[in-house]
N, CA, C and O of each residue as an XYZ file, in Angstrom:
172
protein
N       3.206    -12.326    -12.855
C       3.778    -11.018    -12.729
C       3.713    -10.278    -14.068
O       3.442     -9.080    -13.988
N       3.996    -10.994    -15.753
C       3.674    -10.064    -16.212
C       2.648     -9.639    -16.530
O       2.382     -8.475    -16.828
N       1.789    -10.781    -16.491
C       0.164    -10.458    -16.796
C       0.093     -8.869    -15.778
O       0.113     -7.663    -16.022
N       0.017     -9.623    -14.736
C      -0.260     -7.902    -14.036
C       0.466     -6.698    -14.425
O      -0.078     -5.626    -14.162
N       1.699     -6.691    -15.055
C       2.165     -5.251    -15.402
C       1.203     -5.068    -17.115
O       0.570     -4.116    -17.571
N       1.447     -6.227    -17.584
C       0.831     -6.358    -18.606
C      -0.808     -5.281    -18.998
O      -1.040     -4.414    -19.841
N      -1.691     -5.958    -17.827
C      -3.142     -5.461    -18.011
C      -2.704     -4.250    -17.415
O      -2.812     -3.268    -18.149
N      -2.094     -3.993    -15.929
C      -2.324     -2.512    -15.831
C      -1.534     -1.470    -16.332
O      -1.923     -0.363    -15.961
N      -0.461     -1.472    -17.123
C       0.296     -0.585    -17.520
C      -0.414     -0.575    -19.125
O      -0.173      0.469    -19.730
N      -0.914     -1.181    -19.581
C      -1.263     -1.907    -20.957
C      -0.034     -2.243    -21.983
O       0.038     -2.118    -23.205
N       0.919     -2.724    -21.001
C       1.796     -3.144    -22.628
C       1.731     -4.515    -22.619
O       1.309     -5.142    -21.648
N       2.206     -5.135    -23.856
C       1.964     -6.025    -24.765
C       3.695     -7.043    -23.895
O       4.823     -6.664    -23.581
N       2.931     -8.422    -23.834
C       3.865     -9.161    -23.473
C       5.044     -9.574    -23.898
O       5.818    -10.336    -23.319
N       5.191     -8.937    -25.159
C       6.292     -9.264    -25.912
C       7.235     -8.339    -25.451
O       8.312     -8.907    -25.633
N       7.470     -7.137    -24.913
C       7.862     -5.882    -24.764
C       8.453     -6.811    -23.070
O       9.636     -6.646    -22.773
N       7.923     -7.347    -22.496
C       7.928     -7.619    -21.039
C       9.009     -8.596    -20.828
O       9.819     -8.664    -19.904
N       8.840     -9.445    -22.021
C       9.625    -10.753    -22.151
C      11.290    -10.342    -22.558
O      12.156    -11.120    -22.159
N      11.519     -9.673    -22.990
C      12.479     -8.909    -22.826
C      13.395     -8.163    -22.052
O      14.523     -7.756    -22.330
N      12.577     -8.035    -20.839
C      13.445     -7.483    -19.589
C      14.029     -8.548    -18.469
O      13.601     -9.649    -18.122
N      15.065     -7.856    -18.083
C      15.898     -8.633    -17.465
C      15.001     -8.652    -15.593
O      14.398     -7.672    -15.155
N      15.100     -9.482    -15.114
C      13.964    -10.112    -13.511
C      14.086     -8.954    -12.724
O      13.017     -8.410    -12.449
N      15.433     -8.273    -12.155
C      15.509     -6.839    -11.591
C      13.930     -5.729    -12.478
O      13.005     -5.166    -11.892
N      14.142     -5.780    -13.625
C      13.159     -4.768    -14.423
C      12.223     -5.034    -14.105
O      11.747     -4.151    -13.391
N      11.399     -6.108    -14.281
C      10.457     -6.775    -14.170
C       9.563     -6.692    -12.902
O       8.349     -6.512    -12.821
N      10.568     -6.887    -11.867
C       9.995     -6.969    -10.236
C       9.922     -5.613    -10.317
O       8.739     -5.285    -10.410
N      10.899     -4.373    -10.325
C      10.780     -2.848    -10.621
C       9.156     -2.413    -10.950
O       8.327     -1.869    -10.221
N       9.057     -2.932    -12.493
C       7.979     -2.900    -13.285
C       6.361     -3.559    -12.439
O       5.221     -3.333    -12.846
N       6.715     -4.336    -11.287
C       5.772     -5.285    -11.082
C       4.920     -4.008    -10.041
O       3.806     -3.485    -10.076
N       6.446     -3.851     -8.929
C       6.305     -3.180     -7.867
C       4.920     -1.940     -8.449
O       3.706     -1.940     -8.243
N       5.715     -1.111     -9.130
C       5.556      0.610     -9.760
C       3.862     -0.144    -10.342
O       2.904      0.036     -9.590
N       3.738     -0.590    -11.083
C       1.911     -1.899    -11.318
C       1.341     -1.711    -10.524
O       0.286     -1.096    -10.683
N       1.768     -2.168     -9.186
C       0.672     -2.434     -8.314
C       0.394     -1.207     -7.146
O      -0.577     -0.983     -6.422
N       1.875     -0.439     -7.334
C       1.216      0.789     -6.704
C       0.049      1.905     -7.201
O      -0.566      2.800     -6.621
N       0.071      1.357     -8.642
C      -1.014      2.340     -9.631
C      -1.780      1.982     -9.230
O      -2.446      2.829     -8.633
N      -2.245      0.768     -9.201
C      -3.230     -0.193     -9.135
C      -4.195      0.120     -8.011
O      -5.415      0.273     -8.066
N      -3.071      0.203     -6.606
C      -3.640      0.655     -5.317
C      -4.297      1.847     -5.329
O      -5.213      2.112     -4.550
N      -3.696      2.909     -6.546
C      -3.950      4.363     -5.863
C      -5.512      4.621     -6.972
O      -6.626      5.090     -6.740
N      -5.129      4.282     -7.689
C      -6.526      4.093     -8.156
C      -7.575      3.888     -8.300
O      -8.484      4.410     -8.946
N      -7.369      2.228     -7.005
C      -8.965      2.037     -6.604
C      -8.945      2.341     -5.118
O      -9.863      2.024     -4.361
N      -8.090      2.832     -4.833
C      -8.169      3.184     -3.008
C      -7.288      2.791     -2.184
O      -7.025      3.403     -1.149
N      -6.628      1.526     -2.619
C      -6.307      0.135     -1.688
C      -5.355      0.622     -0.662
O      -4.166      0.871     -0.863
N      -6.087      0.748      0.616
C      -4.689      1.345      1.696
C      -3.827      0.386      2.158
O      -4.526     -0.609      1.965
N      -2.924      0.023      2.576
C      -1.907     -0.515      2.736
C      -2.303     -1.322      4.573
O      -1.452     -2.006      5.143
């Protein structure tokens, strides 16, 4: 999970390791919706 917020948001894992699991899953979610809209991915 953070790898993936990691590569697509581009921040640095140290920044990630820091948030509390609520943030994180938040952070994971809001990732992979970029992720989708970007390369197409319909649901």
């Amino acid at each position: 999970m953070i790898a993936d917020i990691a590569i697509i948001l581009h921040w640095p894992p140290s920044e990630l390791l820091q948030m509390d699991l609520a943030d994180l899953l938040l952070w994971h979610r809001l990732a992979v919706d970029r992720w989708n809209h970007i390369h197409e991915v319909k649901p």
